[in-house]
PDB file of N, H, CA, C and O in Angstrom:
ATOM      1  N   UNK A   1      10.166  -0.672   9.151  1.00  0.00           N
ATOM      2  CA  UNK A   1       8.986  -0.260   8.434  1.00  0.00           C
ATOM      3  C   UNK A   1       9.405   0.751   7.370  1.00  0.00           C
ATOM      4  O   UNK A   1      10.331   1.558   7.446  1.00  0.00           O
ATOM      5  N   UNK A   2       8.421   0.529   6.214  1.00  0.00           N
ATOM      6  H   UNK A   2       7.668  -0.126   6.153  1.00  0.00           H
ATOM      7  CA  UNK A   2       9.163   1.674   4.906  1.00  0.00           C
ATOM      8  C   UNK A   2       8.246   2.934   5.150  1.00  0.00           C
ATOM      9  O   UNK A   2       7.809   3.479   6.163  1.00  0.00           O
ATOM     10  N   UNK A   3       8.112   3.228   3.459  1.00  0.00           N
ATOM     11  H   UNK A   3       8.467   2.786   2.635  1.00  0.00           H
ATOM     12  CA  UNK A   3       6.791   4.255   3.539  1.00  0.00           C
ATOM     13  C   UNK A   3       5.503   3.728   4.225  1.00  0.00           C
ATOM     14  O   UNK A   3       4.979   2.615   4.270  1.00  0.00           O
ATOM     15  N   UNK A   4       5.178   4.984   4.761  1.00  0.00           N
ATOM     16  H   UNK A   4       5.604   5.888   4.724  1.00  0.00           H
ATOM     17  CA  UNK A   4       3.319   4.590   4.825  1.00  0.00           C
ATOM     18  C   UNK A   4       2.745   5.769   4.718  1.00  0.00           C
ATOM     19  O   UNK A   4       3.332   6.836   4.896  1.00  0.00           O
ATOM     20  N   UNK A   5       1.253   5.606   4.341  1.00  0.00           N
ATOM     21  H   UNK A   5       0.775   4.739   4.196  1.00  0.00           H
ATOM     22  CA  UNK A   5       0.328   6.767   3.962  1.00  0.00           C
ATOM     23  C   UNK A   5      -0.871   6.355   4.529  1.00  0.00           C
ATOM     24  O   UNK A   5      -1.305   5.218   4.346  1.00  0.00           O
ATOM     25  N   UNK A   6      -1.643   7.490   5.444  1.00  0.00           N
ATOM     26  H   UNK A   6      -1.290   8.414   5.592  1.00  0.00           H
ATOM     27  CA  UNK A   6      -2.899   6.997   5.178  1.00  0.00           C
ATOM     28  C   UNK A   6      -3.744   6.687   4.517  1.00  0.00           C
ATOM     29  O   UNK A   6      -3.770   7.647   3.746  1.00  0.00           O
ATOM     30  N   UNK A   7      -4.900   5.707   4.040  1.00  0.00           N
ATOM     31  H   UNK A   7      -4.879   4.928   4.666  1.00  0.00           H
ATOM     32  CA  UNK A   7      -5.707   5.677   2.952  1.00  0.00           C
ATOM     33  C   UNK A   7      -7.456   5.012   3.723  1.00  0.00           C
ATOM     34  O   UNK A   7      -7.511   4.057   4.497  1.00  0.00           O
ATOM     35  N   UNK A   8      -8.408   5.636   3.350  1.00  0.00           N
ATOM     36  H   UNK A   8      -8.363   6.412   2.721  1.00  0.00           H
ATOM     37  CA  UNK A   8      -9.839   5.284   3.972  1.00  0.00           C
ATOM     38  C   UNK A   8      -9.580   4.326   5.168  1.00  0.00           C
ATOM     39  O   UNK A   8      -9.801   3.120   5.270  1.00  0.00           O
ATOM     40  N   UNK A   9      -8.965   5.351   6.175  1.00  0.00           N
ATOM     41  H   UNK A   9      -8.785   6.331   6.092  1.00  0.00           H
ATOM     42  CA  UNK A   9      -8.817   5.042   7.669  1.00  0.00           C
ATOM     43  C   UNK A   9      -8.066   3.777   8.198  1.00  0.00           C
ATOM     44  O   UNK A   9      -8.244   3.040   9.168  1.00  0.00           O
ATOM     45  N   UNK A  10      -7.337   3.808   7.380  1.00  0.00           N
ATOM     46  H   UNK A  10      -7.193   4.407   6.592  1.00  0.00           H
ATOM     47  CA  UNK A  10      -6.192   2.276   7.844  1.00  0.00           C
ATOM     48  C   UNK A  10      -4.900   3.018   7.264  1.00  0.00           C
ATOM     49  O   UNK A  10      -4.967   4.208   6.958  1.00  0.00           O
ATOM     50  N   UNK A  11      -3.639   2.227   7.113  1.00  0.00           N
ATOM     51  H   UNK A  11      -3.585   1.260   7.362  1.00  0.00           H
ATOM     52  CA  UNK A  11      -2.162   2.745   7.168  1.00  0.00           C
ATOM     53  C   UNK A  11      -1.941   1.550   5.920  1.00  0.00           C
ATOM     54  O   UNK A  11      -2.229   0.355   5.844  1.00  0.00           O
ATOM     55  N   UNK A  12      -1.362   2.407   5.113  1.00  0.00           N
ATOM     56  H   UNK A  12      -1.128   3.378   5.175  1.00  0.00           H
ATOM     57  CA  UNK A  12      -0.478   1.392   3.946  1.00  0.00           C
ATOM     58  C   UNK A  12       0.781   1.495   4.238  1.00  0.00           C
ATOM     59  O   UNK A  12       1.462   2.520   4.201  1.00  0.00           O
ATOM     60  N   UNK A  13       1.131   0.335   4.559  1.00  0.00           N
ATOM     61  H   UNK A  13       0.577  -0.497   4.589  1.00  0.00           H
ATOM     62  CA  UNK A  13       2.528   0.677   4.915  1.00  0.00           C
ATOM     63  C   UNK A  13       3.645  -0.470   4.105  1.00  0.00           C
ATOM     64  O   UNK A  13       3.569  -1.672   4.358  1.00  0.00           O
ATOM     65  N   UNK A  14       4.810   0.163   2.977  1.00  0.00           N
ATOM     66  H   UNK A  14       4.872   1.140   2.772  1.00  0.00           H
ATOM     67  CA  UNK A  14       5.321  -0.570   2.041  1.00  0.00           C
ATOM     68  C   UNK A  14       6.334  -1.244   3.290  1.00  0.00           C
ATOM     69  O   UNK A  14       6.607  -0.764   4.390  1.00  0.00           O
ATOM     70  N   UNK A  15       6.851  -2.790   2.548  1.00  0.00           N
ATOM     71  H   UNK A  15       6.629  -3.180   1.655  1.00  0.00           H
ATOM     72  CA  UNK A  15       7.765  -3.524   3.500  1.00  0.00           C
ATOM     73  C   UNK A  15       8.546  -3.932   2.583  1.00  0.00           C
ATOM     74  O   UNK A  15       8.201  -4.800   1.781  1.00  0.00           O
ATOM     75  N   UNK A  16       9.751  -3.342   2.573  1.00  0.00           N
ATOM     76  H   UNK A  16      10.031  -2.637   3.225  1.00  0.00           H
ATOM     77  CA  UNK A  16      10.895  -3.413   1.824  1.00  0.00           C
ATOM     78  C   UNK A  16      11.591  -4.645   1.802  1.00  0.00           C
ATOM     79  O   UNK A  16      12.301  -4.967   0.849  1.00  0.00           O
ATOM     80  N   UNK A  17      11.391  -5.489   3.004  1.00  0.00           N
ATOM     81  H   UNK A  17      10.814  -5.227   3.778  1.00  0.00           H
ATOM     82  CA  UNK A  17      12.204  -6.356   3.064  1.00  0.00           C
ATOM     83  C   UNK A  17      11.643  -7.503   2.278  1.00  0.00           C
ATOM     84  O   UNK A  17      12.344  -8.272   1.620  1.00  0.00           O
ATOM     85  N   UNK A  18      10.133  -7.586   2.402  1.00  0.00           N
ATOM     86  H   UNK A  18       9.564  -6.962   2.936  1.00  0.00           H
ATOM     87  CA  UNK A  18       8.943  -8.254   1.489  1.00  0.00           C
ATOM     88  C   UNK A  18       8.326  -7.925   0.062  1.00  0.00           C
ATOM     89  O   UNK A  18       7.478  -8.562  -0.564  1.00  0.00           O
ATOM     90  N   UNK A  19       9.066  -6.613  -0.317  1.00  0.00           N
ATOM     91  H   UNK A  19       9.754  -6.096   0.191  1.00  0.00           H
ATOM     92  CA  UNK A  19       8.065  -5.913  -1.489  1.00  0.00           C
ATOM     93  C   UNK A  19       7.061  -6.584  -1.617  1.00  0.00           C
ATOM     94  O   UNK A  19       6.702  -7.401  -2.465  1.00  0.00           O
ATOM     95  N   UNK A  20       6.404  -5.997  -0.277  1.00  0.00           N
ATOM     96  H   UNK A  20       6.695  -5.333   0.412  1.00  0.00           H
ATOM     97  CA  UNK A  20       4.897  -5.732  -0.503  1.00  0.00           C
ATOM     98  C   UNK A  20       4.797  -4.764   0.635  1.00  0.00           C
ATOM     99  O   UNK A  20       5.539  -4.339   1.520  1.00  0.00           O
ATOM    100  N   UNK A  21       3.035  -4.525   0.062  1.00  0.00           N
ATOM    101  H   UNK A  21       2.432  -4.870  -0.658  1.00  0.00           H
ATOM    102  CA  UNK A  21       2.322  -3.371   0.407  1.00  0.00           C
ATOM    103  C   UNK A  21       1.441  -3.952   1.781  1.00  0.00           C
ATOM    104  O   UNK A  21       0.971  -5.072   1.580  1.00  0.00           O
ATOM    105  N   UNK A  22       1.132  -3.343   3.204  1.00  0.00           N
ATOM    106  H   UNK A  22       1.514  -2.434   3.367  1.00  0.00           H
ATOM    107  CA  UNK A  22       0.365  -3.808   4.078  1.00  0.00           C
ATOM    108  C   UNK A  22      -0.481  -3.144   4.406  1.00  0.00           C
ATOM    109  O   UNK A  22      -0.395  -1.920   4.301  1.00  0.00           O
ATOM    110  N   UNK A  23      -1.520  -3.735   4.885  1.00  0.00           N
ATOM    111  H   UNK A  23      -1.590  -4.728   4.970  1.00  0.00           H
ATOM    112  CA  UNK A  23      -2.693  -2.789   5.073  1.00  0.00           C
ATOM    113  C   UNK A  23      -3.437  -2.935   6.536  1.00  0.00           C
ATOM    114  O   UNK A  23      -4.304  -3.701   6.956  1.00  0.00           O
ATOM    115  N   UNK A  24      -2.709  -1.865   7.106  1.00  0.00           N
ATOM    116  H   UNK A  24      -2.004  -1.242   6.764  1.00  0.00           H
ATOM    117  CA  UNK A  24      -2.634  -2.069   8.609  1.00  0.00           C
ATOM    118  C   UNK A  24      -3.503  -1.296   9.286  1.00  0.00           C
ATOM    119  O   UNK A  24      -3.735  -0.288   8.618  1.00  0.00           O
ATOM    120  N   UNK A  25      -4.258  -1.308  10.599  1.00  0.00           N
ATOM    121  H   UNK A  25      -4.070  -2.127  11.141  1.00  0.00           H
ATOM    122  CA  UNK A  25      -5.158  -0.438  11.108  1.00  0.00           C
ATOM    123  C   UNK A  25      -4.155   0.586  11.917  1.00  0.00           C
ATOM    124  O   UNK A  25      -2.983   0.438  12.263  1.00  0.00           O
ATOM    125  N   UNK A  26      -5.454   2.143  12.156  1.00  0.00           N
ATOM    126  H   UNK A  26      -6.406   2.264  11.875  1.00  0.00           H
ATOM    127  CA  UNK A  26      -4.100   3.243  12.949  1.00  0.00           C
ATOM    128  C   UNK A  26      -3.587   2.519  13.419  1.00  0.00           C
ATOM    129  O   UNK A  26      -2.484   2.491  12.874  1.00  0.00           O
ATOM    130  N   UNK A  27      -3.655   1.395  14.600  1.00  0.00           N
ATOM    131  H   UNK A  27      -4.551   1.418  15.043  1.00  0.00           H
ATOM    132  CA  UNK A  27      -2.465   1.276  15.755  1.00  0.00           C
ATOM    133  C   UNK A  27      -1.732   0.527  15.223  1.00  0.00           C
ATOM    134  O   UNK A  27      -0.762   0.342  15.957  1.00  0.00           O
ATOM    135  N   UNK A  28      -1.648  -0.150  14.108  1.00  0.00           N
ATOM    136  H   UNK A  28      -2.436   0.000  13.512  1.00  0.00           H
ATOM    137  CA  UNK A  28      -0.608  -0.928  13.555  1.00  0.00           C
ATOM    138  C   UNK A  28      -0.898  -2.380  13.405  1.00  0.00           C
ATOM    139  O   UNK A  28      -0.163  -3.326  13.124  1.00  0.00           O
ATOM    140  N   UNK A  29      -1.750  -2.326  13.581  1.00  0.00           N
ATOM    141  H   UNK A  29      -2.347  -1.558  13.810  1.00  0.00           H
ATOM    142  CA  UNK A  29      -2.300  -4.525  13.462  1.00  0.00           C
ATOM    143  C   UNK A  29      -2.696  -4.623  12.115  1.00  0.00           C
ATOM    144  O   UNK A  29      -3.530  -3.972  11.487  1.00  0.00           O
ATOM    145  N   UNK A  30      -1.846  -5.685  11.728  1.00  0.00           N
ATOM    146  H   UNK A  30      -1.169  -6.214  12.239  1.00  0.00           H
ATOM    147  CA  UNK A  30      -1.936  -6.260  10.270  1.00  0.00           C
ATOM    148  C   UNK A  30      -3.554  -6.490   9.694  1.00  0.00           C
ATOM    149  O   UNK A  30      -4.331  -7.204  10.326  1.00  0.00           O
ATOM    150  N   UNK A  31      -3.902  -5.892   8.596  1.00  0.00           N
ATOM    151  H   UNK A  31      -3.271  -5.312   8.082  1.00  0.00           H
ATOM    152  CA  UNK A  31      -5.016  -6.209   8.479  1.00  0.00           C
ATOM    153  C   UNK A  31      -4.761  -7.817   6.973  1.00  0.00           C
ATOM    154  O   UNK A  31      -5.242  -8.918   6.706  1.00  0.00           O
ATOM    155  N   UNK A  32      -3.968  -7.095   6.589  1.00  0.00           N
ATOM    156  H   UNK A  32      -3.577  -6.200   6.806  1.00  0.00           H
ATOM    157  CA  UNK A  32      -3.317  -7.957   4.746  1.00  0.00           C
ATOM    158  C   UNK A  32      -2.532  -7.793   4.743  1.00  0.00           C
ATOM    159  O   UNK A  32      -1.885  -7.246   5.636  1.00  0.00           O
ATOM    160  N   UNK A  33      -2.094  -8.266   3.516  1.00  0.00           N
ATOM    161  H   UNK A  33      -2.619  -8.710   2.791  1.00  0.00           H
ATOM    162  CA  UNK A  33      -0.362  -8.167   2.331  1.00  0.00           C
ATOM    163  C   UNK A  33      -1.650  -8.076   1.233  1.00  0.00           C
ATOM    164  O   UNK A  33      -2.721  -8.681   1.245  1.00  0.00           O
ATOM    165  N   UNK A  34      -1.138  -7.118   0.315  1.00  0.00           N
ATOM    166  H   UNK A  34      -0.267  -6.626   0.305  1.00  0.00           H
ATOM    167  CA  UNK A  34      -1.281  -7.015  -1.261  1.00  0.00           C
ATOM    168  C   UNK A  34      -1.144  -8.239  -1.804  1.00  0.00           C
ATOM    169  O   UNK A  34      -0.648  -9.162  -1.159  1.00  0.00           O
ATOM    170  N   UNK A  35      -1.373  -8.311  -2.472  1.00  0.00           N
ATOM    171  H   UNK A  35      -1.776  -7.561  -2.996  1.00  0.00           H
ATOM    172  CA  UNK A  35      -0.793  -9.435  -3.856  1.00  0.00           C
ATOM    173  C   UNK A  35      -0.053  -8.444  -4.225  1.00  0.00           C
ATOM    174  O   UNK A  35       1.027  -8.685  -3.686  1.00  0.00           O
ATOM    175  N   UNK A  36       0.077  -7.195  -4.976  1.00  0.00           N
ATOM    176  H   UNK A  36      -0.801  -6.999  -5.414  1.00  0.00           H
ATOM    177  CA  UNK A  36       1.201  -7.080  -5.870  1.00  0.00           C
ATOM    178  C   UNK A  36       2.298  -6.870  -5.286  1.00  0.00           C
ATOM    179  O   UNK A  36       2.506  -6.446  -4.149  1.00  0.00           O
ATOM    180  N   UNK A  37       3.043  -7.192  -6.134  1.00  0.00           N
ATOM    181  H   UNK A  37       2.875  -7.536  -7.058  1.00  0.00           H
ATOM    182  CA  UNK A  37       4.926  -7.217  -5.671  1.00  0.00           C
ATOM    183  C   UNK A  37       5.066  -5.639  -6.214  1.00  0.00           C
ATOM    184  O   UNK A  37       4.563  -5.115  -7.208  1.00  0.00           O
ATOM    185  N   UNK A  38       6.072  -4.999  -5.025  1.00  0.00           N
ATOM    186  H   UNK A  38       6.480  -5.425  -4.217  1.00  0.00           H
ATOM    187  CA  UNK A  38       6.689  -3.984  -5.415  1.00  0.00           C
ATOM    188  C   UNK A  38       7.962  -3.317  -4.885  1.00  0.00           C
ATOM    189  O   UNK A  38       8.133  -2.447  -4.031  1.00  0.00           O
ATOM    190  N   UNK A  39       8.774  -3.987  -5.644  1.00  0.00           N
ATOM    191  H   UNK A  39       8.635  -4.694  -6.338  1.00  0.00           H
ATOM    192  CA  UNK A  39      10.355  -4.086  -5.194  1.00  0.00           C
ATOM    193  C   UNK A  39      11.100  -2.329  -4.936  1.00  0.00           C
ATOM    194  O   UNK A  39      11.291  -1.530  -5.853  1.00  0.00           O
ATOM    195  N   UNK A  40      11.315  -2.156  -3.909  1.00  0.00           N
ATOM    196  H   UNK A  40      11.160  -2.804  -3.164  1.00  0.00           H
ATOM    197  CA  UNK A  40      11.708  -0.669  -3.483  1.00  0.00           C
ATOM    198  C   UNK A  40      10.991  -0.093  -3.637  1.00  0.00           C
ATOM    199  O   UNK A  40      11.105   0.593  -4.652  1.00  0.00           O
ATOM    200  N   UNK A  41       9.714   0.103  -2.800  1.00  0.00           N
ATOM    201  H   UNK A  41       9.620  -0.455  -1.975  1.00  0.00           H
ATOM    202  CA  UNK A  41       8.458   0.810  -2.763  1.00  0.00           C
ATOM    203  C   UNK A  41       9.412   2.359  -1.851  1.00  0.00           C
ATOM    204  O   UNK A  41      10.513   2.601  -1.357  1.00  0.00           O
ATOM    205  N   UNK A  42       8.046   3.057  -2.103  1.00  0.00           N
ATOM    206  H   UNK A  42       7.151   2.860  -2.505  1.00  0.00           H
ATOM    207  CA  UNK A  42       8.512   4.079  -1.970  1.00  0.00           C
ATOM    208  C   UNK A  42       7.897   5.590  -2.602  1.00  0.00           C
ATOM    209  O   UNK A  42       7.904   5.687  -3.829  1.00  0.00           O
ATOM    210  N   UNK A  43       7.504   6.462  -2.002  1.00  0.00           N
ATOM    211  H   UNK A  43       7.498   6.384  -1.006  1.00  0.00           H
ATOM    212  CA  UNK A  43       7.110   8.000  -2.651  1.00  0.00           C
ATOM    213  C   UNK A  43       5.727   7.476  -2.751  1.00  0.00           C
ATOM    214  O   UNK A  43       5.290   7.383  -3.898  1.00  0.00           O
ATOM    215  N   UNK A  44       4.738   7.014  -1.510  1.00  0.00           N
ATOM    216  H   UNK A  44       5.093   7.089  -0.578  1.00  0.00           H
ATOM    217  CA  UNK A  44       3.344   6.708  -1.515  1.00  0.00           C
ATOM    218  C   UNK A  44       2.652   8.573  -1.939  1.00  0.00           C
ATOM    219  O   UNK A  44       3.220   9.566  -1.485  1.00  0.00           O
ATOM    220  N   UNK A  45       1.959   8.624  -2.440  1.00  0.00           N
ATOM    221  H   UNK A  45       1.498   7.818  -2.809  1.00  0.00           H
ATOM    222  CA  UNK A  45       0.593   9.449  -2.399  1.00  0.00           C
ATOM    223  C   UNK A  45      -0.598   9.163  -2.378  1.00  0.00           C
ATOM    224  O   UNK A  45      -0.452   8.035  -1.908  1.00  0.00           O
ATOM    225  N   UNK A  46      -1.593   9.255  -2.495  1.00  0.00           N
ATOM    226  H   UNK A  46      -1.712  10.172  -2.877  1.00  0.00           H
ATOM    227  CA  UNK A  46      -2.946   9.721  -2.547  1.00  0.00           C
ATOM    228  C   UNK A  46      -3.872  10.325  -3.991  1.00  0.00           C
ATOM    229  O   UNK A  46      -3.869  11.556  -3.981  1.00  0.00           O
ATOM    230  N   UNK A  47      -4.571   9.792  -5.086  1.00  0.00           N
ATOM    231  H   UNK A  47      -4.573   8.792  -5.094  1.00  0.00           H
ATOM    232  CA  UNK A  47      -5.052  10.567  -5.656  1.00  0.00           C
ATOM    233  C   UNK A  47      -6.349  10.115  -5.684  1.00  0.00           C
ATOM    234  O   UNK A  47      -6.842   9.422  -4.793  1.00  0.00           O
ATOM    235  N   UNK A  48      -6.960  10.507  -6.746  1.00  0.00           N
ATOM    236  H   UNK A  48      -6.560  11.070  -7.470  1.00  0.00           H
ATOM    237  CA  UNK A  48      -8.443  10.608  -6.827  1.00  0.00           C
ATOM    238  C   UNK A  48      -9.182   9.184  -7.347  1.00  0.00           C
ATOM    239  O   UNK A  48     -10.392   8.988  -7.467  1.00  0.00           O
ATOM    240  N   UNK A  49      -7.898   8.108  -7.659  1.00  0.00           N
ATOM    241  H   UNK A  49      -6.916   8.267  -7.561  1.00  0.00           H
ATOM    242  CA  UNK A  49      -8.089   6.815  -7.943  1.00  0.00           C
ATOM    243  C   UNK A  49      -7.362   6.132  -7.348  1.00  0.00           C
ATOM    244  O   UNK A  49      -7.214   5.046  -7.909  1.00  0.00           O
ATOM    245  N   UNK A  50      -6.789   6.246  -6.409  1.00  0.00           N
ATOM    246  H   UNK A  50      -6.909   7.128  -5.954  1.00  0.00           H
ATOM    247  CA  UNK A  50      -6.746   5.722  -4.673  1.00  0.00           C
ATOM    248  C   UNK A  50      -4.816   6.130  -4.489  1.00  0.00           C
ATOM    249  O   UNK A  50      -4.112   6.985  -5.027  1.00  0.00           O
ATOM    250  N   UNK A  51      -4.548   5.138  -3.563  1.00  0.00           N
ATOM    251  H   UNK A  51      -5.119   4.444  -3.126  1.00  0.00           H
ATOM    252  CA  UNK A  51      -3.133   5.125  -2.922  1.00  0.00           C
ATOM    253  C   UNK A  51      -2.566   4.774  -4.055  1.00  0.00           C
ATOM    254  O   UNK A  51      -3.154   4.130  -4.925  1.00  0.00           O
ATOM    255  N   UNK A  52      -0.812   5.359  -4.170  1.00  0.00           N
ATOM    256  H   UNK A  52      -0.335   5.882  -3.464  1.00  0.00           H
ATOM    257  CA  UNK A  52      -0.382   4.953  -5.412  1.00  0.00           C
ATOM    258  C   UNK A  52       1.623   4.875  -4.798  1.00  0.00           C
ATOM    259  O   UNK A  52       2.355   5.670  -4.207  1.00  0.00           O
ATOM    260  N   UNK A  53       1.725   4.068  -5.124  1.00  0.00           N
ATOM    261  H   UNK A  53       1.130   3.423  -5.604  1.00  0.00           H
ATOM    262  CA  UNK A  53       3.401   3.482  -4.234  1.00  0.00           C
ATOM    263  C   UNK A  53       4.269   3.454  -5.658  1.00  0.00           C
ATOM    264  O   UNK A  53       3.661   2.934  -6.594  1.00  0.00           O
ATOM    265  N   UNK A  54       5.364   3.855  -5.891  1.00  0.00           N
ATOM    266  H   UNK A  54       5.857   4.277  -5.131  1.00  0.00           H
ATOM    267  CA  UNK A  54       6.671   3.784  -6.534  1.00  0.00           C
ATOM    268  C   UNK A  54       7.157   2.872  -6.455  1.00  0.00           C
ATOM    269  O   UNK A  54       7.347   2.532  -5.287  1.00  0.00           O
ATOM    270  N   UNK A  55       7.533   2.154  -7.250  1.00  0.00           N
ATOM    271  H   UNK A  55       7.379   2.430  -8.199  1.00  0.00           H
ATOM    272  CA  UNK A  55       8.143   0.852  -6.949  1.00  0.00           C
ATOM    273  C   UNK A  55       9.701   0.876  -8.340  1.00  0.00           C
ATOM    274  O   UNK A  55       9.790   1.489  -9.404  1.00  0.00           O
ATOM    275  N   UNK A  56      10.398   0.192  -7.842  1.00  0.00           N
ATOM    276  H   UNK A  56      10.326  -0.306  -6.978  1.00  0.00           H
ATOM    277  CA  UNK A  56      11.550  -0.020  -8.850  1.00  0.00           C
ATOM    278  C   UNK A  56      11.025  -0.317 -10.086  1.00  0.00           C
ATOM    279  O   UNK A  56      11.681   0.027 -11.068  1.00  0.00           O
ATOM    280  N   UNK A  57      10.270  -0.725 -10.197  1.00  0.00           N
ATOM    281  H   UNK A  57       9.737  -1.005  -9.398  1.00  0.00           H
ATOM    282  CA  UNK A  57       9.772  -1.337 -11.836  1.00  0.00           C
ATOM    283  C   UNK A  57       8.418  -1.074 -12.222  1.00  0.00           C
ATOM    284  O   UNK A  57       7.680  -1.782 -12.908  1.00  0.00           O
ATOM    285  N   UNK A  58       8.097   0.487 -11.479  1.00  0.00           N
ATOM    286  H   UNK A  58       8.696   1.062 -10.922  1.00  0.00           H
ATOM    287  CA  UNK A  58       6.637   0.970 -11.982  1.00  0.00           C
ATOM    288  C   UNK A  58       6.113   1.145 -10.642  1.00  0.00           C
ATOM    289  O   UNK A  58       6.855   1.492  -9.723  1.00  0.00           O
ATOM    290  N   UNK A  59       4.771   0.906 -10.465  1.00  0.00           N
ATOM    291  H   UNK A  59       4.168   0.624 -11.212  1.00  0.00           H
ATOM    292  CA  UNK A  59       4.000   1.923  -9.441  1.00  0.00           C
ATOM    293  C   UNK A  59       2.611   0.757  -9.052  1.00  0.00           C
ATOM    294  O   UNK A  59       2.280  -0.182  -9.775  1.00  0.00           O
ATOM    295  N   UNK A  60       2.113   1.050  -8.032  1.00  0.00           N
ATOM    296  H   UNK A  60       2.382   1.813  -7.444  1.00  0.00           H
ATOM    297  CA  UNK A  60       1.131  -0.107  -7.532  1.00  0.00           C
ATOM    298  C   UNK A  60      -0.009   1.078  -7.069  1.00  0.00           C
ATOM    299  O   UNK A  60       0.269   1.979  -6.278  1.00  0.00           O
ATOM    300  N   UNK A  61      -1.526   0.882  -7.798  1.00  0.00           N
ATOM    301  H   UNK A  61      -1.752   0.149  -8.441  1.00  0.00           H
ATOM    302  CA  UNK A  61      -2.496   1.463  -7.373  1.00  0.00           C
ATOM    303  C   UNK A  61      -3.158   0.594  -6.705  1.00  0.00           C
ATOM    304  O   UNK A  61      -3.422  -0.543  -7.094  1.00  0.00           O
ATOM    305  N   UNK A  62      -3.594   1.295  -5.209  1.00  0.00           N
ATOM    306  H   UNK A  62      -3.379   2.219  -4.893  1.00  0.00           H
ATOM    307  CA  UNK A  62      -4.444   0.260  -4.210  1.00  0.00           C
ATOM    308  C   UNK A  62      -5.852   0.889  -4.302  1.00  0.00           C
ATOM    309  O   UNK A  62      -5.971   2.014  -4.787  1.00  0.00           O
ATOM    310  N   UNK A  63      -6.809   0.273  -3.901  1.00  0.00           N
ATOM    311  H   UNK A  63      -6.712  -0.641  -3.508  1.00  0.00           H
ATOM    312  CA  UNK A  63      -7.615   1.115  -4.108  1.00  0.00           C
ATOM    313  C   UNK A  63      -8.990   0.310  -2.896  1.00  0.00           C
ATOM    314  O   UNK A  63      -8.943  -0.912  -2.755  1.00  0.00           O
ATOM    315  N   UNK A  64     -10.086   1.116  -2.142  1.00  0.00           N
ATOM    316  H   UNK A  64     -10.124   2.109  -2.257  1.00  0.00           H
ATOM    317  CA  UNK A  64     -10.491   0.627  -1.422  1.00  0.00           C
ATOM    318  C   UNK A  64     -12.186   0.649  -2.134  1.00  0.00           C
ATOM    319  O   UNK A  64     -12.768   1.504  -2.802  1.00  0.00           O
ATOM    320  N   UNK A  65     -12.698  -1.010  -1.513  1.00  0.00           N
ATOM    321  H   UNK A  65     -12.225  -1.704  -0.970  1.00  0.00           H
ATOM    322  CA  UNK A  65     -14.422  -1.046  -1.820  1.00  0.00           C
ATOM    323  C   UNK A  65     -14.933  -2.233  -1.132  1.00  0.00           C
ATOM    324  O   UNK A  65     -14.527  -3.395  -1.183  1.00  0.00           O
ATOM    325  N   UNK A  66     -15.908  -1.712  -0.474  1.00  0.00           N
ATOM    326  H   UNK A  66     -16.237  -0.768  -0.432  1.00  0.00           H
ATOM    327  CA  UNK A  66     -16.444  -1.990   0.712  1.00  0.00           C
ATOM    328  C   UNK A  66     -15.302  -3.102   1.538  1.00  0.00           C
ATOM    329  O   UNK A  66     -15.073  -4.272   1.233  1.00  0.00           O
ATOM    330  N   UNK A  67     -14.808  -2.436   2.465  1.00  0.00           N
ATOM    331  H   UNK A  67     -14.994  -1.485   2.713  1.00  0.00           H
ATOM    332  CA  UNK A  67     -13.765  -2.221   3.393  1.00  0.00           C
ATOM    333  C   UNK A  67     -12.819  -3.166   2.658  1.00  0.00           C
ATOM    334  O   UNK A  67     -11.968  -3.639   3.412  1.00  0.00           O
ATOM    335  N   UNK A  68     -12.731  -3.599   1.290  1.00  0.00           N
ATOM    336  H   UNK A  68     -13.422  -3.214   0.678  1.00  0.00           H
ATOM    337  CA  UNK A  68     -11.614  -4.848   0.905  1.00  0.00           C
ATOM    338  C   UNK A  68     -10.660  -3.827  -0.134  1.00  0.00           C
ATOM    339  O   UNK A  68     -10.953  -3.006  -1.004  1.00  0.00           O
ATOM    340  N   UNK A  69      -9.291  -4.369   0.477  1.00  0.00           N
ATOM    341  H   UNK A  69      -9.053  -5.036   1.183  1.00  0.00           H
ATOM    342  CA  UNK A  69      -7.864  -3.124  -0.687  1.00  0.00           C
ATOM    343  C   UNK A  69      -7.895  -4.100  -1.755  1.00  0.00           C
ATOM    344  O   UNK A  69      -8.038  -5.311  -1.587  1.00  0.00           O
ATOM    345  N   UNK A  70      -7.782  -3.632  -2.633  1.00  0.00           N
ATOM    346  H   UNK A  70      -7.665  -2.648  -2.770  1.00  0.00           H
ATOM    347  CA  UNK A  70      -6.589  -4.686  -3.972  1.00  0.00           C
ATOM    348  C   UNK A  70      -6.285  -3.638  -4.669  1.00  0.00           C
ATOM    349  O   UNK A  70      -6.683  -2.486  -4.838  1.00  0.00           O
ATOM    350  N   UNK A  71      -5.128  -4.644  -5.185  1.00  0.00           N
ATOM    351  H   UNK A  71      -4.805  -5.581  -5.048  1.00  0.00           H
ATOM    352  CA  UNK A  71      -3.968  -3.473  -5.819  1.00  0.00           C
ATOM    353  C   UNK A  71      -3.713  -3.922  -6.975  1.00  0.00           C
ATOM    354  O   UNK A  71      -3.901  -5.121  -7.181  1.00  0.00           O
ATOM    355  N   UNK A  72      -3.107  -2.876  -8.263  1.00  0.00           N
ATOM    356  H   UNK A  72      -2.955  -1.902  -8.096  1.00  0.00           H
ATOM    357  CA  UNK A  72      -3.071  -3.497  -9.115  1.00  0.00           C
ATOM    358  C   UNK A  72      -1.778  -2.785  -9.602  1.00  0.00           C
ATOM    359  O   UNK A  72      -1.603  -1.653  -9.151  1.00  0.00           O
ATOM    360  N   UNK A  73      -1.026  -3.188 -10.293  1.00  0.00           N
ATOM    361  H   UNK A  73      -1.169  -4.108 -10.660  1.00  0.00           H
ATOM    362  CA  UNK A  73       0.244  -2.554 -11.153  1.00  0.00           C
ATOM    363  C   UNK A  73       0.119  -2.558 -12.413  1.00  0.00           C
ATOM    364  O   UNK A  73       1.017  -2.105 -13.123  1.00  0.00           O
TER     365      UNK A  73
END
């Protein structure tokens, strides 16, 4: 497992081996995969326009509305 951060009560958690982003509940059960690709994710935060992941070739904002993630780069 890579980075993860919490975000509106589920776990983002990046998968390095997949570059992609997952969106997992606390105990860990898969909820999704992102669509966006993000090759060596990494250095997740939090801002005021949602979860935001580092990626080798730029950065992936996830963002949550009514309980559905999508992400965009």
């Amino acid at each position: 497992m890579g980075a993860a951060i919490p975000y509106e009560g589920h776990l983002l958690v990046a998968a390095p081996d997949a570059d992609r982003i997952e969106v997992r509940t606390r105990t860990g059960e898969q909820v999704s995969v992102l669509d966006a690709v993000c090759p060596e994710p990494g250095a997740p935060t939090v801002t005021r326009r949602g979860a935001v992941f580092g990626c080798a070739d730029g950065a992936v904002v996830i963002t949550e509305q009514d309980s559905a993630f999508t992400a965009a780069k």
